[in-house]
C-alpha positions, 0 to 999 in steps of 0.5 A: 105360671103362677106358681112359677113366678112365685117361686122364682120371688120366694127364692130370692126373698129367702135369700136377701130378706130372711124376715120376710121369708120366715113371716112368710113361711109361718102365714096362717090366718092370724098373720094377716095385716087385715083381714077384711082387704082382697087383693086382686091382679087384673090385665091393664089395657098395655098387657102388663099386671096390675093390682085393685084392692077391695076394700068393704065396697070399694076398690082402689087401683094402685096404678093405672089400669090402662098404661101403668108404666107410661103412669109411672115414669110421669110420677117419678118426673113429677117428684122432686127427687135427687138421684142420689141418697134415700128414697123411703117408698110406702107401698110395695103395690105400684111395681112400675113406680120402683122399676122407675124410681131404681132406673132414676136413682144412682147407683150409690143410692138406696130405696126402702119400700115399706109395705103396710099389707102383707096380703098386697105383697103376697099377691105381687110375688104371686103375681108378677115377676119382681126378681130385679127388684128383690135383687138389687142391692139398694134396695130394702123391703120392710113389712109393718105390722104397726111395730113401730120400735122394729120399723124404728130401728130398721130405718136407723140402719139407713137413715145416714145422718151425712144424707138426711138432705137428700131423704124423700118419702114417697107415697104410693097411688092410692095408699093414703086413702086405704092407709091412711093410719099406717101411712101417718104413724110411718110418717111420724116415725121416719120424722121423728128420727130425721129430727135426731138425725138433724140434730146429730149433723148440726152438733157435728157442724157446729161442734166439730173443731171445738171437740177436736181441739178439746180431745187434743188438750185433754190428752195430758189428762187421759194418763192422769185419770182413771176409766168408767169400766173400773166402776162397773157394779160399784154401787149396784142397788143403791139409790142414784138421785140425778139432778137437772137444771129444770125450772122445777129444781127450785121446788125442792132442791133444798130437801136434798141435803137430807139424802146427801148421805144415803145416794149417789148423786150425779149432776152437771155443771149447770147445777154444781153452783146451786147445790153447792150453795144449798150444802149439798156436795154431789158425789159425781160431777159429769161434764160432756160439753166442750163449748166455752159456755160449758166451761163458764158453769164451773168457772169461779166453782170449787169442785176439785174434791169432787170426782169429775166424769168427764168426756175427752170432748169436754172443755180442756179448761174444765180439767184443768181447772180441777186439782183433784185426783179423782178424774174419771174418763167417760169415753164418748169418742172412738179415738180415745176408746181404739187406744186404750183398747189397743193396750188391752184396756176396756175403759167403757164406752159410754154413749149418753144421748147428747145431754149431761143428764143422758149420760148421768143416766148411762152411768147409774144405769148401766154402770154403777147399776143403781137402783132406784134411779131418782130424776130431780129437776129433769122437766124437760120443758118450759115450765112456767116459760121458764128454760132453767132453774132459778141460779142454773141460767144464762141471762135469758131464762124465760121462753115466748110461747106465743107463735112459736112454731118450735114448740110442741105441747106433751102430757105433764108429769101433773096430768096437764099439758106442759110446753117442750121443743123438739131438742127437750122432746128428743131427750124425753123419747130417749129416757123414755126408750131406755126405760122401757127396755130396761128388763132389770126391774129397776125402779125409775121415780120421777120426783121433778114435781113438774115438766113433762111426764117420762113414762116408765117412772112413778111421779112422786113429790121429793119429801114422799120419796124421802119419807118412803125410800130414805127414813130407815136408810143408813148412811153409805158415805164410806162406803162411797169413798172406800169404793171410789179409793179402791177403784181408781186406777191409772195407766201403769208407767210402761202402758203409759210409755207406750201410749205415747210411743202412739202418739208420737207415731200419730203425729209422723203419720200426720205430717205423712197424710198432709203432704200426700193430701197436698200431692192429691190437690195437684193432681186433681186439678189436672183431672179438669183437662180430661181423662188421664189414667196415670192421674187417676192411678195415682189419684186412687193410690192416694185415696186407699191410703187416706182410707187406710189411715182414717179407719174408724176412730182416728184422731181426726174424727169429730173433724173429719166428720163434718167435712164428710158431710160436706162432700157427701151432700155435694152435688153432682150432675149425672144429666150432663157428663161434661158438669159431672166430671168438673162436679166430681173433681170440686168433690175431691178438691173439698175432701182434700182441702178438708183433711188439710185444713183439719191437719194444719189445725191439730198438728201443733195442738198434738205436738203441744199436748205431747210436750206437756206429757213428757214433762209432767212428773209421772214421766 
């Protein structure tokens, strides 16, 4: 019998979860989880199976052993759960507790079940038949053998930021007492990455207009500069010196000057001023941010002759303001990546990690392909209580340590424990992780001089860098401006042409979508009388086309994307049918007064920006 339930689970796992299938194919001895852990199946008082684990000399039920379903539809009560979004499930031993969570959940939900032991998972397809559970689509099952990087990803694919309102952890009877570690290093990473997912949502929230207003006036600029694709290799194994706000800047900013010369240098606009006035000119200037706080930074700052990597999301002022002729597009957006593409131009898509520096790293890295990659100023933490660099800040620079429950404390760069927050802590984890899968054997030193350790980089004082990198070093000055000269390039004037035809055709297709958007508003009011199949009909018809039309990398995406977050965390209540309807069409009624909103606002910025186009000389 055994065989054959085993059998039956073997042939859908082989299917759905082809990991496990060749974990499982390959089991020998050294396989195991733990060894010392013997997983036994045993009949409960109501006739169904469950497990105990033996443990050293103790056992652990993990479920009841006298009415293990009546026990699980009770814990699932218990649980403040939603039914819709993510249920993130650690142990795969309580199968009436997921037969329970998938009956309660909604269809569009999803369960990641995370199995510590692989000896428990084997004895449950073994033992029972759990073909419905293997075969339903919500769900995933993953088994941890401490990879917190494979785990880590895995949750990444699911952990959708538009829903992180509605993610629970859940822990399976018993599991906190025989794993306890597992439980908590999964706990700690399922954290860490809500953190990120949070931080996404609220620069979303909270940026999303100002990007779209930004991406909209900047597109008078996009046909005037050159893109990061055309600087791949530029620079390959010349040293690149990224230069950070930290409080540490002060220590040695002024050594700088002496390396002017020899390295590319990239900053941000918090720190152009500074080193400016320390006569140091930076080779790139990348600026990512769109917030008029940004675009004070560079206010009052002359820095047209310096080539400026910018975001479309930037502050449309930023480029104004620079004269030059060197400004060079680092797309971060897909909309402005889709149409240049479209016209068979890769301007590269650089992705960064949410800060200047992040992307300053991208760009050495991964596209001047520089080395040795030289970090200054990167503290990323309160050093001395201080936010920024002395001449970097707002008028707040210093930080209150005392009872702040944002605060965290990390290994310092120096060897002692410096204070960070989990915004800085999340940039450290991010340059950490591309260190550490960089497999190029490019050198990474760490020559801040204070703040937090970043792993991966050899900590150094900026003067033995200079005497240990620089003292033979000749200078590369031409070389930079003959590479910057021989790669700039623009649109030539028939893509340029057709660009704008695109644009144009934008804006048609916007005014299109707003008086469709405007029909659906109509319609679905008329849905809270009753059921009505030709309003439903219609209701759809609307819906694919707004589909078709918001494929990924619309125009409106950074707008729309706070509207879906919106409308996907607004609740609906299945319990009582009535509510649900009047819930269902509250949902519409936002989407649509959403993308309204949305299209009334960037129509006549769009409609501006075209005029400003067409007259521009090279027209």
């Amino acid at each position: 019998m055994e065989g054959n339930i085993f059998a039956k689970n073997l042939e859908v796992i082989k299917r759905r979860f082809k990991y496990i299938y060749e974990k499982l194919d390959k089991l020998n001895t050294a396989n195991r989880i733990k060894e010392n852990i013997k997983v036994i199946s045993e009949v409960a008082k109501d006739s169904n199976i469950v497990l105990k684990v033996n443990i050293g000399s103790k056992e652990y039920y993990l479920s009841s052993k006298y009415k293990p379903v009546e026990e699980a539809r009770k814990l699932v009560n218990a649980q403040d759960l939603k039914r819709e979004g993510i249920k993130i499930l650690f142990g795969i031993g309580n199968v009436y507790l997921i037969k329970e969570l998938l009956n309660y959940m909604h269809e569009d939900g999803k369960l990641v079940i995370i199995e510590p032991y692989l000896d428990i998972f084997i004895k449950i397809i073994e033992s029972i038949d759990i073909t419905h559970i293997l075969e339903d689509e919500r769900v995933v099952i993953w088994i941890f053998d401490g990879d917190t990087e494979s785990l880590g990803n895995m949750l990444d694919m699911y952990l959708d930021w538009t829903k992180t309102e509605k993610t629970k952890f859940i822990l399976s009877p018993n599991y906190d007492k025989f794993s306890k570690e597992e439980s908590t290093i999964v706990l700690k990473v399922i954290r860490d990455l809500l953190v990120d997912n949070k931080l996404t949502v609220n620069t979303i929230l909270y940026f999303g207009k100002m990007w779209q207003e930004n991406i909209l006036k900047n597109l008078r600029y996009l046909l005037e500069s050159s893109w990061i694709n055309n600087f791949k290799d530029s620079f390959i194994s010349l040293p690149a010196v990224i230069v950070s706000a930290g409080p540490s800047l002060n220590k040695n900013v002024h050594l700088l000057k002496q390396i002017n010369d020899k390295a590319i240098i990239l900053t941000g606009g918090r720190t152009l001023k500074i080193l400016l006035e320390h006569d140091v000119k930076p080779d790139f200037v990348v600026t990512i941010d769109g917030s008029e706080k940004n675009y004070k930074l560079f206010e009052n700052v002359d820095y047209s002759d310096i080539p400026l990597l910018y975001s479309p999301r930037t502050h449309y002022r930023i480029l104004e303001q620079h004269k030059g002729k060197f400004k060079i597009m680092l797309n971060s957006d897909r909309f402005t990546y889709n149409l240049f593409m479209k016209y068979g131009i890769d301007t590269g898509f650089v992705g960064g990690g949410g800060s200047v520096s992040c992307f300053a790293f991208d760009i050495a890295t991964k596209i001047f392909n520089c080395s040795p990659i030289i970090f200054v100023g990167q503290d990323l933490a309160y050093t001395n209580g201080l936010i920024h660099a002395i001449g970097a800040h707002d008028r707040l620079n210093e930080i209150s340590v005392e009872d702040n429950p944002n605060l965290l404390y990390v290994d310092g760069v120096m060897g002692d424990k410096v204070v960070t927050d989990y915004a800085l802590y999340n940039f450290l984890r991010w340059f950490e992780r591309r260190i550490m899968y960089d497999n190029s054997g490019r050198l990474y030193i760490n020559a801040t001089e204070g703040g937090a350790n970043i792993k991966g980089t050899i900590p150094m004082r900026l003067s033995e860098v200079i005497d240990s990198y620089f003292a033979q070093a000749t200078s590369i000055e031409e070389k930079k401006r003959e590479e910057i000269e021989k790669k700039f390039k623009i649109v030539d004037d028939n893509t340029r042409v057709e660009i704008i035809k695109e644009l144009e055709n934008i804006n048609k297709d916007l005014s299109e979508i707003l008086d469709k958007v405007n029909k659906a508003l109509e319609l679905n009011k008329r849905l809270l009388n009753g059921y009505d199949k030709s309003t439903l009909e219609e209701l759809e018809s609307i819906d694919n086309f707004l589909n078709e039309k918001f494929k990924e990398g619309s125009l409106l995406d950074d707008f729309l994307l706070s509207i879906s977050y919106e409308v996907l965390n607004h609740e609906i209540n299945y319990e009582i049918p009535e509510k649900a309807n009047v819930d269902i069409v509250e949902k519409g009624e936002k989407l649509y007064k959403g993308i309204k909103k949305a299209i009334e606002y960037s129509l006549p910025i769009l409609q501006e920006s075209l005029k400003e186009i067409k007259s521009r000389p090279c027209y």
